[in-house]
N, C-alpha and C positions, 0 to 999 in steps of 0.2 A: 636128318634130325631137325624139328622144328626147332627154331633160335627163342629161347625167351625174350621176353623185352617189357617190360610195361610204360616204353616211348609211346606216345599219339602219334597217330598217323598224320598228316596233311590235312584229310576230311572232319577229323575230330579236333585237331588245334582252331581249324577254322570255323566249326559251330562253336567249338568255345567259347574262341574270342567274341564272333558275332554278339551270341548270346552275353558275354560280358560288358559288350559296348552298349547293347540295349540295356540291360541293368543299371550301369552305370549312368548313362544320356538321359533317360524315362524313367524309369521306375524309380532311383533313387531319391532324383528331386520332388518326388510325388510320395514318398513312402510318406510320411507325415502329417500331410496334410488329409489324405485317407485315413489312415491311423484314426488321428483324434475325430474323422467327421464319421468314421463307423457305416460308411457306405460303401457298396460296390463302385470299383473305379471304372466305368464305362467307357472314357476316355482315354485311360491305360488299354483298357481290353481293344478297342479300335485301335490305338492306335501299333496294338502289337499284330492284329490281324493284318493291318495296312504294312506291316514290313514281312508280311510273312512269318509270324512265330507263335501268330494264332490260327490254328486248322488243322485237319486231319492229314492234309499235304506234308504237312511239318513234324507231324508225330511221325507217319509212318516213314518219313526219311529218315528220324531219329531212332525206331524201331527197326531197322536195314539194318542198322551198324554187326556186323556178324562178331565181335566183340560182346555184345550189349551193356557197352560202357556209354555209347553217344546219348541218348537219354537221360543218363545220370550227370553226364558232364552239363548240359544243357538245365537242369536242374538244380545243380549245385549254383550255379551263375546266378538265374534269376533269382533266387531265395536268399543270395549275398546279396542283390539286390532290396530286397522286401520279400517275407514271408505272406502277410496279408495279400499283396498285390499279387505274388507269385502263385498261391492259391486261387483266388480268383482267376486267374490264368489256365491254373494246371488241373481245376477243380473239375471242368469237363471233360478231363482225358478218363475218371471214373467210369461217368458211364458209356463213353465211347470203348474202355477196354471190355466190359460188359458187353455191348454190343456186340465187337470186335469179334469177343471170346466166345460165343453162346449165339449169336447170330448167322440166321443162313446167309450167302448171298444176295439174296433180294432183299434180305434187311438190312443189311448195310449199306447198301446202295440206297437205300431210300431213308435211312434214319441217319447217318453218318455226318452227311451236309448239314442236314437241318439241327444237329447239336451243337455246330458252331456257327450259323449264318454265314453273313458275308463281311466284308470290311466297311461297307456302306451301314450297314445293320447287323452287328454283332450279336448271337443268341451263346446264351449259357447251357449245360444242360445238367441232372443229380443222378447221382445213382442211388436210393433212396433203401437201405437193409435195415437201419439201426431203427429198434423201438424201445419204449420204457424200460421195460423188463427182458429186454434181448440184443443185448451188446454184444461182450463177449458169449453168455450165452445164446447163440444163435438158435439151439433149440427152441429158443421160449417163444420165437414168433410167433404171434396171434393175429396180422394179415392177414388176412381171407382172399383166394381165388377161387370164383365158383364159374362150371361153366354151363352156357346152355346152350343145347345141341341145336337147339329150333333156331334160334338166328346166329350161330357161329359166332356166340360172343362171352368174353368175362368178363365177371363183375366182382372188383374188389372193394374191401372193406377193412379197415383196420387203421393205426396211425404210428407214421414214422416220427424218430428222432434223431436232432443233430446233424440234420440233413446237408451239405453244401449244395450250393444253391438251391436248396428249401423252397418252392413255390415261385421263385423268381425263372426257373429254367422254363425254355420252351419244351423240348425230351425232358422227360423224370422216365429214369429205368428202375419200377419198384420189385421188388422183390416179395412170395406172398406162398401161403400155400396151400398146396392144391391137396392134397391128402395129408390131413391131420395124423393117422396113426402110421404115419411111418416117419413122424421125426422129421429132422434137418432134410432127411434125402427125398422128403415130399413136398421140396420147394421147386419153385420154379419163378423164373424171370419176365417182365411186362413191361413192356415199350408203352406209357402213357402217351399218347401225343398231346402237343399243343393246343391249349384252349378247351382241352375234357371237361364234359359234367363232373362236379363231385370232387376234384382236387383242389383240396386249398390250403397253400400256405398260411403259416403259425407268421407270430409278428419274430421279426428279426433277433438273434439273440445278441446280447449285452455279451461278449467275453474278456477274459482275462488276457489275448492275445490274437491275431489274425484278424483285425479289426474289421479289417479290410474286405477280406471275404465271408460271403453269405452266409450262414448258419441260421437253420429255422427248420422247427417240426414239419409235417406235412400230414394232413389228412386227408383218409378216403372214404367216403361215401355215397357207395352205390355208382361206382367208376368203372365204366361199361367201355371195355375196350375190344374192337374186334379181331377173332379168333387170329387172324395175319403177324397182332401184336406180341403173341407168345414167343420169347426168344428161344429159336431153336426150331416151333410146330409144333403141336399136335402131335404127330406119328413118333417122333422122336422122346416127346416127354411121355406118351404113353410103352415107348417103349422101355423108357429108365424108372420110369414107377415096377413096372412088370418083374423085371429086375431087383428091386430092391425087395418088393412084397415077396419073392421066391429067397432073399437072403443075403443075395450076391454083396453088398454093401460098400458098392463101386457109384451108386445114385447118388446124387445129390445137388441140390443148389447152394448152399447156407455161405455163410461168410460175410466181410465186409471188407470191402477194396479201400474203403476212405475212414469209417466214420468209426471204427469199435473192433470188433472183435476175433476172437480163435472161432474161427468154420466147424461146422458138422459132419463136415463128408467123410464119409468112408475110405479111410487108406490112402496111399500115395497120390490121387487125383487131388484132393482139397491138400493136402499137403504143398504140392510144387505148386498150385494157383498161388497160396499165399507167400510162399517162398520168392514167388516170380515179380509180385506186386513190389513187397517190401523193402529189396533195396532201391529203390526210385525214393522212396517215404523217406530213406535215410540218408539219400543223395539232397534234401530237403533240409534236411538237420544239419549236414556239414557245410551247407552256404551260410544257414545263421551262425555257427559256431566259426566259422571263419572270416567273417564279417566281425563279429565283437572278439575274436583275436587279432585281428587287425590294428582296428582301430584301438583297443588297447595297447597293441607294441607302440601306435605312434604317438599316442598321449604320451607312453612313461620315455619317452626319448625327450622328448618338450619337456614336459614339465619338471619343473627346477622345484626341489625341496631340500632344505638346511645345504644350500650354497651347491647344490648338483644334479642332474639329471634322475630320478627315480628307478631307471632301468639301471642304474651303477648300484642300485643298493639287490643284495642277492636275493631278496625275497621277493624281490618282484620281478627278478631276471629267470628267477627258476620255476614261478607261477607260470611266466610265457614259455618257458621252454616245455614245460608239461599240457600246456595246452596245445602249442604247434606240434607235440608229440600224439598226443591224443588224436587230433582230426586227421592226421596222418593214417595212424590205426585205424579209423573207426573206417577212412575211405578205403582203404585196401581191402578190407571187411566187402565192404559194398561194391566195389569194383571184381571179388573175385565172386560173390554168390551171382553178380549180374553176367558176368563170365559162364557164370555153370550154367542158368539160367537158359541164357542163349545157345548155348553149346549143347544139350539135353545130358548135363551130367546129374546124374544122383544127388538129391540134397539129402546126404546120409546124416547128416547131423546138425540139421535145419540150420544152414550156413545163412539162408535168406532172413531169418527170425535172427539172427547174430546179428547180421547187418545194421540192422533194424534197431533194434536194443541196443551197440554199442553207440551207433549215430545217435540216437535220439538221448541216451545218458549224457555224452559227452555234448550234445548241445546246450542241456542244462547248465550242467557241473562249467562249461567255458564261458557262457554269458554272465554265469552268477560270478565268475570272478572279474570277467571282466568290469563287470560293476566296481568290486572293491578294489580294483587296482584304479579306476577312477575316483573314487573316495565317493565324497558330495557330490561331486559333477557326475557323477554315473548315477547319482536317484533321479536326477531329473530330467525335464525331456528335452533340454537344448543338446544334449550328447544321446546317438540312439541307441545307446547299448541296453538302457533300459526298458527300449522297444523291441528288441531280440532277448533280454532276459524272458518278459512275457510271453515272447511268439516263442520260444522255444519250449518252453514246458509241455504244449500241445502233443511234442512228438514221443512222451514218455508214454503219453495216453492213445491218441488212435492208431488204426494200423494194426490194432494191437496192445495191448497193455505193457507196462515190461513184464508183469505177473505174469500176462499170458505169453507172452515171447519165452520166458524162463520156464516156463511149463512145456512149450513145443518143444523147447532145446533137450531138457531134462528128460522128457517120450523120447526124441528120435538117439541120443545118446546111448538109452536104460534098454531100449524095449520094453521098459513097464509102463502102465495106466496112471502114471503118479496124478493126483487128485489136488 
Protein backbone atom coordinates (compact mmCIF):
# COMPACT_ATOMS: atom_id res chain seq x y z
CA UNK A 1 0.00 0.00 0.00
CA UNK A 2 1.20 3.34 -1.05
CA UNK A 3 2.01 5.58 2.40
CA UNK A 4 0.25 8.90 2.22
CA UNK A 5 2.30 12.01 3.09
CA UNK A 6 2.05 15.48 1.98
CA UNK A 7 5.98 15.86 3.36
CA UNK A 8 8.44 17.42 0.59
CA UNK A 9 10.84 15.47 -0.51
CA UNK A 10 14.75 16.58 -0.36
CA UNK A 11 14.36 17.94 -4.19
CA UNK A 12 11.44 19.96 -3.51
CA UNK A 13 12.50 21.51 -0.01
CA UNK A 14 15.55 22.47 -1.82
CA UNK A 15 13.91 24.28 -4.95
CA UNK A 16 12.02 25.87 -2.33
CA UNK A 17 14.25 27.25 -0.32
CA UNK A 18 16.34 28.12 -3.43
CA UNK A 19 13.68 29.94 -5.00
CA UNK A 20 12.93 31.56 -1.62
CA UNK A 21 16.43 32.83 -1.13
CA UNK A 22 16.24 34.39 -4.51
CA UNK A 23 12.91 36.09 -3.75
CA UNK A 24 13.95 37.10 -0.65
CA UNK A 25 17.90 38.51 -1.89
CA UNK A 26 16.65 40.06 -5.49
CA UNK A 27 13.39 40.54 -6.02
CA UNK A 28 12.25 41.85 -2.72
CA UNK A 29 14.50 44.69 -2.46
CA UNK A 30 13.67 45.61 -6.14
CA UNK A 31 9.85 45.03 -5.89
CA UNK A 32 9.19 48.78 -5.45
CA UNK A 33 11.18 50.39 -7.17
CA UNK A 34 9.75 48.56 -10.26
CA UNK A 35 6.37 48.89 -9.01
CA UNK A 36 6.24 52.76 -9.01
CA UNK A 37 8.74 52.95 -12.29
CA UNK A 38 6.00 50.64 -14.31
CA UNK A 39 8.72 49.00 -16.24
CA UNK A 40 10.04 45.76 -17.10
CA UNK A 41 12.80 44.77 -14.66
CA UNK A 42 15.57 43.59 -17.16
CA UNK A 43 18.07 43.42 -14.50
CA UNK A 44 15.72 41.19 -12.24
CA UNK A 45 15.24 38.94 -15.40
CA UNK A 46 19.24 38.66 -16.00
CA UNK A 47 19.93 38.46 -13.21
CA UNK A 48 17.56 35.33 -12.38
CA UNK A 49 18.67 33.85 -15.75
CA UNK A 50 22.45 34.14 -14.36
CA UNK A 51 21.40 31.97 -11.38
CA UNK A 52 19.58 29.57 -13.29
CA UNK A 53 15.82 30.34 -12.54
CA UNK A 54 15.39 31.78 -15.86
CA UNK A 55 15.08 29.23 -18.86
CA UNK A 56 13.49 26.34 -20.21
CA UNK A 57 16.41 24.21 -18.16
CA UNK A 58 14.61 25.40 -15.16
CA UNK A 59 11.01 24.83 -15.99
CA UNK A 60 11.36 21.52 -17.27
CA UNK A 61 13.25 20.40 -14.20
CA UNK A 62 10.39 21.92 -12.30
CA UNK A 63 7.86 20.06 -14.73
CA UNK A 64 9.78 16.41 -13.89
CA UNK A 65 8.61 16.71 -10.41
CA UNK A 66 6.22 13.26 -10.85
CA UNK A 67 4.14 14.98 -8.02
CA UNK A 68 3.38 18.22 -10.07
CA UNK A 69 3.79 20.26 -6.98
CA UNK A 70 7.67 21.57 -7.83
CA UNK A 71 6.25 24.25 -10.11
CA UNK A 72 3.77 25.46 -7.92
CA UNK A 73 6.20 25.51 -4.92
CA UNK A 74 8.64 27.49 -6.96
CA UNK A 75 5.80 29.81 -7.87
CA UNK A 76 4.38 30.53 -4.72
CA UNK A 77 8.05 31.72 -3.58
CA UNK A 78 8.82 34.14 -6.27
CA UNK A 79 5.23 35.94 -6.00
CA UNK A 80 5.91 36.02 -1.98
CA UNK A 81 8.60 37.75 -3.48
CA UNK A 82 6.84 40.37 -5.91
CA UNK A 83 3.98 39.45 -8.16
CA UNK A 84 5.07 42.21 -10.85
CA UNK A 85 8.56 40.95 -10.88
CA UNK A 86 7.33 37.38 -10.73
CA UNK A 87 5.39 37.71 -13.75
CA UNK A 88 7.66 39.22 -15.76
CA UNK A 89 9.68 36.25 -14.90
CA UNK A 90 7.07 33.59 -15.29
CA UNK A 91 5.28 35.55 -18.14
CA UNK A 92 7.20 33.48 -20.89
CA UNK A 93 6.63 29.98 -19.47
CA UNK A 94 2.85 31.00 -21.49
CA UNK A 95 4.13 30.64 -24.61
CA UNK A 96 6.84 28.24 -23.98
CA UNK A 97 3.87 25.90 -22.55
CA UNK A 98 2.10 26.65 -25.99
CA UNK A 99 4.94 25.61 -27.80
CA UNK A 100 5.71 22.80 -25.55
CA UNK A 101 2.00 21.66 -25.75
CA UNK A 102 1.15 21.93 -29.68
CA UNK A 103 4.58 21.89 -30.95
CA UNK A 104 6.51 19.30 -33.03
CA UNK A 105 9.95 18.42 -32.12
CA UNK A 106 11.84 20.62 -34.55
CA UNK A 107 9.77 23.35 -33.11
CA UNK A 108 10.81 23.24 -29.93
CA UNK A 109 14.12 22.91 -30.61
CA UNK A 110 14.29 25.85 -32.45
CA UNK A 111 11.77 28.10 -30.84
CA UNK A 112 12.37 26.97 -27.10
CA UNK A 113 15.84 28.91 -26.73
CA UNK A 114 15.06 31.72 -28.36
CA UNK A 115 11.87 32.60 -25.89
CA UNK A 116 14.15 32.97 -23.27
CA UNK A 117 17.82 34.11 -24.58
CA UNK A 118 20.66 33.92 -22.79
CA UNK A 119 22.05 35.32 -19.37
CA UNK A 120 24.32 37.67 -21.32
CA UNK A 121 20.89 38.80 -23.29
CA UNK A 122 17.77 38.00 -21.87
CA UNK A 123 14.53 37.65 -24.38
CA UNK A 124 10.94 37.60 -23.14
CA UNK A 125 8.37 35.91 -25.08
CA UNK A 126 3.73 36.42 -25.34
CA UNK A 127 1.53 34.11 -25.94
CA UNK A 128 -0.88 36.41 -27.49
CA UNK A 129 -5.14 34.76 -27.47
CA UNK A 130 -7.08 37.60 -25.81
CA UNK A 131 -8.96 40.25 -28.08
CA UNK A 132 -11.42 43.05 -27.56
CA UNK A 133 -14.30 41.18 -27.95
CA UNK A 134 -12.81 37.54 -27.05
CA UNK A 135 -11.79 36.97 -23.57
CA UNK A 136 -13.70 34.65 -21.93
CA UNK A 137 -15.44 34.44 -25.09
CA UNK A 138 -12.97 32.59 -27.12
CA UNK A 139 -15.44 31.99 -29.76
CA UNK A 140 -15.51 35.70 -30.76
CA UNK A 141 -11.89 35.60 -32.29
CA UNK A 142 -11.69 37.81 -35.25
CA UNK A 143 -7.79 36.92 -36.04
CA UNK A 144 -7.37 35.88 -39.24
CA UNK A 145 -4.90 33.06 -40.67
CA UNK A 146 -4.91 32.80 -44.30
CA UNK A 147 -2.81 30.57 -45.97
CA UNK A 148 -1.18 30.35 -49.36
CA UNK A 149 -0.26 27.35 -51.04
CA UNK A 150 2.26 29.09 -53.67
CA UNK A 151 4.94 30.16 -51.12
CA UNK A 152 4.15 27.93 -47.99
CA UNK A 153 3.22 30.84 -46.07
CA UNK A 154 0.39 32.60 -43.45
CA UNK A 155 -0.64 35.63 -43.34
CA UNK A 156 -2.31 37.09 -40.21
CA UNK A 157 -4.48 39.90 -39.42
CA UNK A 158 -6.47 40.92 -36.59
CA UNK A 159 -5.52 42.58 -33.04
CA UNK A 160 -4.81 41.15 -29.57
CA UNK A 161 -5.29 42.28 -26.11
CA UNK A 162 -3.94 42.39 -22.71
CA UNK A 163 -1.10 40.70 -24.15
CA UNK A 164 2.11 39.92 -21.52
CA UNK A 165 4.75 40.87 -23.06
CA UNK A 166 2.86 42.70 -25.64
CA UNK A 167 5.29 43.75 -28.42
CA UNK A 168 8.25 43.81 -26.26
CA UNK A 169 8.77 39.74 -26.80
CA UNK A 170 11.25 38.32 -29.24
CA UNK A 171 8.54 34.73 -29.87
CA UNK A 172 4.83 36.11 -29.67
CA UNK A 173 2.75 32.72 -30.12
CA UNK A 174 -0.57 34.25 -31.62
CA UNK A 175 -3.38 32.50 -31.86
CA UNK A 176 -5.90 33.10 -35.19
CA UNK A 177 -8.29 31.29 -37.22
CA UNK A 178 -8.05 29.42 -39.88
CA UNK A 179 -11.72 28.29 -40.60
CA UNK A 180 -14.27 30.83 -39.67
CA UNK A 181 -17.36 28.33 -39.62
CA UNK A 182 -16.24 25.97 -37.39
CA UNK A 183 -16.02 28.17 -34.24
CA UNK A 184 -13.31 27.78 -31.44
CA UNK A 185 -12.21 24.43 -33.12
CA UNK A 186 -11.01 26.34 -36.30
CA UNK A 187 -8.30 27.84 -34.56
CA UNK A 188 -5.01 27.32 -34.69
CA UNK A 189 -1.52 28.40 -33.15
CA UNK A 190 1.59 30.63 -34.96
CA UNK A 191 5.03 30.90 -33.94
CA UNK A 192 5.58 34.87 -35.00
CA UNK A 193 9.37 35.12 -35.05
CA UNK A 194 11.51 37.80 -34.02
CA UNK A 195 11.77 41.14 -35.90
CA UNK A 196 8.34 40.07 -38.32
CA UNK A 197 6.80 42.59 -40.77
CA UNK A 198 3.42 43.81 -39.56
CA UNK A 199 3.75 43.14 -35.63
CA UNK A 200 3.48 45.84 -33.45
CA UNK A 201 3.03 46.45 -30.06
CA UNK A 202 0.21 48.97 -28.32
CA UNK A 203 2.02 51.43 -25.82
CA UNK A 204 2.40 49.74 -22.44
CA UNK A 205 -0.64 49.61 -20.26
CA UNK A 206 -1.12 51.81 -17.06
CA UNK A 207 -2.54 48.99 -14.41
CA UNK A 208 -4.03 48.75 -11.12
CA UNK A 209 -1.40 45.94 -10.15
CA UNK A 210 1.65 43.91 -11.76
CA UNK A 211 3.38 47.04 -12.55
CA UNK A 212 6.00 45.47 -13.17
CA UNK A 213 5.33 43.25 -15.84
CA UNK A 214 4.40 44.11 -19.54
CA UNK A 215 0.89 44.41 -20.57
CA UNK A 216 0.13 45.84 -24.16
CA UNK A 217 -2.14 45.17 -27.20
CA UNK A 218 -0.50 43.81 -30.09
CA UNK A 219 -1.40 44.11 -33.65
CA UNK A 220 -1.20 42.34 -36.87
CA UNK A 221 -1.01 43.32 -40.32
CA UNK A 222 -0.51 41.49 -43.13
CA UNK A 223 2.07 39.11 -40.68
CA UNK A 224 3.56 36.67 -43.05
CA UNK A 225 4.90 33.86 -41.41
CA UNK A 226 6.27 30.66 -43.03
CA UNK A 227 4.20 27.57 -43.28
CA UNK A 228 7.17 25.77 -40.66
CA UNK A 229 5.62 28.42 -37.99
CA UNK A 230 2.14 26.66 -37.59
CA UNK A 231 2.21 24.85 -34.28
CA UNK A 232 1.72 21.49 -34.79
CA UNK A 233 1.86 21.49 -39.31
CA UNK A 234 0.08 21.55 -41.87
CA UNK A 235 -0.98 17.72 -41.90
CA UNK A 236 -1.92 17.71 -38.51
CA UNK A 237 -4.23 20.84 -38.52
CA UNK A 238 -5.68 19.68 -41.66
CA UNK A 239 -6.35 16.71 -40.05
CA UNK A 240 -8.25 18.37 -36.82
CA UNK A 241 -10.32 20.69 -39.06
CA UNK A 242 -11.32 17.41 -41.12
CA UNK A 243 -12.47 16.19 -37.81
CA UNK A 244 -14.29 18.70 -36.49
CA UNK A 245 -16.19 19.68 -40.20
CA UNK A 246 -17.53 15.62 -39.94
CA UNK A 247 -18.67 16.54 -36.11
CA UNK A 248 -16.32 14.82 -33.95
CA UNK A 249 -16.05 17.91 -31.59
CA UNK A 250 -12.65 16.77 -30.12
CA UNK A 251 -10.76 19.98 -32.63
CA UNK A 252 -9.85 22.70 -31.43
CA UNK A 253 -7.39 25.62 -30.39
CA UNK A 254 -9.29 28.32 -28.36
CA UNK A 255 -8.57 29.22 -24.78
CA UNK A 256 -6.18 31.55 -22.92
CA UNK A 257 -3.18 30.21 -20.71
CA UNK A 258 -2.41 33.80 -19.33
CA UNK A 259 -4.57 36.64 -20.16
CA UNK A 260 -8.81 35.85 -20.13
CA UNK A 261 -10.74 33.34 -20.68
CA UNK A 262 -13.16 29.66 -20.61
CA UNK A 263 -11.72 27.69 -24.11
CA UNK A 264 -14.05 26.46 -26.86
CA UNK A 265 -12.88 23.11 -27.29
CA UNK A 266 -14.82 20.38 -27.52
CA UNK A 267 -15.03 18.00 -24.32
CA UNK A 268 -12.44 16.63 -22.07
CA UNK A 269 -9.37 17.87 -24.32
CA UNK A 270 -9.84 21.88 -23.59
CA UNK A 271 -11.14 20.89 -20.24
CA UNK A 272 -7.87 19.21 -18.68
CA UNK A 273 -5.57 21.98 -20.87
CA UNK A 274 -7.13 24.52 -18.62
CA UNK A 275 -7.44 22.48 -15.63
CA UNK A 276 -3.57 21.67 -16.06
CA UNK A 277 -2.69 25.53 -16.47
CA UNK A 278 -4.66 26.74 -13.48
CA UNK A 279 -3.30 25.72 -10.55
CA UNK A 280 0.30 27.15 -11.33
CA UNK A 281 -2.08 30.79 -11.62
CA UNK A 282 -3.13 29.97 -8.18
CA UNK A 283 0.11 28.83 -6.87
CA UNK A 284 0.74 32.77 -7.83
CA UNK A 285 -2.22 33.99 -5.68
CA UNK A 286 -1.03 32.15 -2.47
CA UNK A 287 2.55 33.84 -2.56
CA UNK A 288 0.84 37.28 -2.52
CA UNK A 289 -1.75 36.15 0.06
CA UNK A 290 1.09 34.84 2.21
CA UNK A 291 3.27 37.60 1.84
CA UNK A 292 0.44 40.23 3.33
CA UNK A 293 -0.33 37.49 5.95
CA UNK A 294 2.85 37.69 6.91
CA UNK A 295 3.70 40.72 7.28
CA UNK A 296 0.60 41.50 8.92
CA UNK A 297 1.13 38.82 11.80
CA UNK A 298 4.35 40.91 12.36
CA UNK A 299 3.05 44.26 12.48
CA UNK A 300 0.11 43.34 15.01
CA UNK A 301 2.77 41.65 17.43
CA UNK A 302 4.92 45.33 17.28
CA UNK A 303 2.43 47.40 17.29
CA UNK A 304 1.46 48.64 20.68
CA UNK A 305 -2.16 50.28 20.87
CA UNK A 306 -4.19 51.50 24.26
CA UNK A 307 -0.92 50.05 26.42
CA UNK A 308 -0.61 46.50 24.34
CA UNK A 309 0.34 44.51 21.38
CA UNK A 310 -2.80 44.58 18.85
CA UNK A 311 -2.52 40.82 18.18
CA UNK A 312 -3.85 40.36 22.16
CA UNK A 313 -6.92 42.09 20.99
CA UNK A 314 -9.23 39.02 19.34
CA UNK A 315 -10.31 40.81 16.47
CA UNK A 316 -7.29 40.91 15.00
CA UNK A 317 -5.98 37.64 16.36
CA UNK A 318 -8.91 35.81 14.68
CA UNK A 319 -8.71 37.98 11.37
CA UNK A 320 -5.04 36.20 11.13
CA UNK A 321 -6.06 33.00 12.05
CA UNK A 322 -8.73 32.85 9.21
CA UNK A 323 -6.42 34.13 7.00
CA UNK A 324 -3.44 31.44 7.76
CA UNK A 325 -6.50 29.16 7.61
CA UNK A 326 -7.56 30.27 4.16
CA UNK A 327 -4.12 30.05 2.24
CA UNK A 328 -3.83 26.67 3.81
CA UNK A 329 -7.06 25.59 2.01
CA UNK A 330 -6.69 27.39 -0.91
CA UNK A 331 -2.83 25.50 -1.33
CA UNK A 332 -4.12 21.95 -0.69
CA UNK A 333 -6.69 23.00 -3.43
CA UNK A 334 -3.80 23.62 -5.71
CA UNK A 335 -1.34 21.10 -4.55
CA UNK A 336 -4.03 18.29 -5.14
CA UNK A 337 -5.47 19.34 -8.81
CA UNK A 338 -1.57 19.67 -9.73
CA UNK A 339 -1.37 16.24 -8.20
CA UNK A 340 -4.26 14.91 -10.57
CA UNK A 341 -2.80 16.86 -13.28
CA UNK A 342 0.56 15.15 -13.32
CA UNK A 343 -0.75 11.88 -12.36
CA UNK A 344 -3.49 11.76 -15.52
CA UNK A 345 -6.47 11.52 -12.99
CA UNK A 346 -9.95 12.68 -14.10
CA UNK A 347 -10.69 16.39 -13.40
CA UNK A 348 -14.42 15.11 -12.68
CA UNK A 349 -15.34 18.18 -11.09
CA UNK A 350 -13.01 20.77 -12.59
CA UNK A 351 -10.77 20.42 -9.32
CA UNK A 352 -8.02 22.68 -11.61
CA UNK A 353 -10.88 25.80 -11.86
CA UNK A 354 -11.22 25.20 -7.81
CA UNK A 355 -7.73 25.65 -7.43
CA UNK A 356 -7.85 28.66 -9.33
CA UNK A 357 -10.93 30.39 -7.78
CA UNK A 358 -10.27 29.57 -4.33
CA UNK A 359 -6.43 30.97 -4.59
CA UNK A 360 -7.26 33.86 -6.39
CA UNK A 361 -10.44 34.86 -3.89
CA UNK A 362 -8.48 34.28 -0.93
CA UNK A 363 -5.68 36.44 -2.44
CA UNK A 364 -8.12 39.21 -2.36
CA UNK A 365 -10.21 38.68 0.57
CA UNK A 366 -6.15 38.36 2.77
CA UNK A 367 -4.45 41.55 1.32
CA UNK A 368 -7.64 43.53 1.74
CA UNK A 369 -7.45 42.72 5.33
CA UNK A 370 -4.29 42.86 5.60
CA UNK A 371 -4.43 46.50 4.86
CA UNK A 372 -6.98 47.00 7.68
CA UNK A 373 -5.22 45.27 10.32
CA UNK A 374 -2.45 47.93 9.25
CA UNK A 375 -4.81 50.76 9.67
CA UNK A 376 -3.18 54.13 7.87
CA UNK A 377 0.02 52.41 7.40
CA UNK A 378 -1.33 49.83 5.18
CA UNK A 379 -2.76 52.82 2.58
CA UNK A 380 0.35 53.81 2.00
CA UNK A 381 3.25 52.61 0.19
CA UNK A 382 6.12 52.67 2.86
CA UNK A 383 4.36 49.23 4.08
CA UNK A 384 3.81 46.83 0.77
CA UNK A 385 0.72 45.33 1.71
CA UNK A 386 -0.96 47.81 -0.33
CA UNK A 387 1.24 46.67 -3.28
CA UNK A 388 -0.10 43.06 -2.95
CA UNK A 389 -3.70 44.40 -2.17
CA UNK A 390 -3.41 45.75 -5.93
CA UNK A 391 -1.45 42.74 -7.46
CA UNK A 392 -3.68 40.54 -6.15
CA UNK A 393 -7.09 41.38 -7.60
CA UNK A 394 -5.48 40.44 -11.12
CA UNK A 395 -6.01 36.81 -10.04
CA UNK A 396 -9.89 37.07 -9.60
CA UNK A 397 -9.81 38.10 -13.40
CA UNK A 398 -7.38 36.12 -15.80
CA UNK A 399 -6.86 32.65 -16.03
CA UNK A 400 -10.14 32.80 -16.01
CA UNK A 401 -12.84 34.79 -14.51
CA UNK A 402 -14.19 33.58 -10.99
CA UNK A 403 -17.54 33.79 -13.17
CA UNK A 404 -16.06 31.74 -15.42
CA UNK A 405 -14.20 29.25 -12.95
CA UNK A 406 -17.93 28.87 -11.25
CA UNK A 407 -19.41 28.19 -14.47
CA UNK A 408 -16.64 25.27 -15.29
CA UNK A 409 -17.30 24.03 -11.81
CA UNK A 410 -21.15 24.20 -12.08
CA UNK A 411 -20.84 22.14 -16.05
CA UNK A 412 -18.52 19.48 -14.64
CA UNK A 413 -20.51 18.95 -11.32
CA UNK A 414 -24.35 19.27 -13.12
CA UNK A 415 -23.64 17.77 -16.43
CA UNK A 416 -25.80 20.58 -17.73
CA UNK A 417 -24.95 23.64 -20.13
CA UNK A 418 -25.70 26.20 -17.40
CA UNK A 419 -25.31 29.59 -19.38
Amino acid sequence: MVEFSLALDDDQRELRDWVHGFARDVVRPAAAEWDAREETPWPVIQEAARAGLYGFEFLAQAWADPTGIAINLANEELFWGDAGIGMSIFGTTLAVAAIYGSGTPDQMVEWLPQCYGDADQPKVAAFATTEPQAGSDVGAMRTRARYDEATDEWVLNGQKAYITNGGIAGVHVVTAVVDPDLGSRGQAAFVVPPGTPGLEGGRKLRKLGLRASHTADVFLDDVGVPGSCLLGGKERLDERLARAREGSGQAGQGGQAGQGGQGGQGGQAAMRTFELTRPTVGAQAIGIARAAYEHALDYAKDRVAFGRPIIENQSIAFALADMRMEIDAARLLVWRAAWMGKTNQPFGAAEGSMSKLKAGEVAVAVTDKAVQILGGAGYVSDHPVERWSRDAKIYTIFEGTSEIQRLVIARAISGVRIR
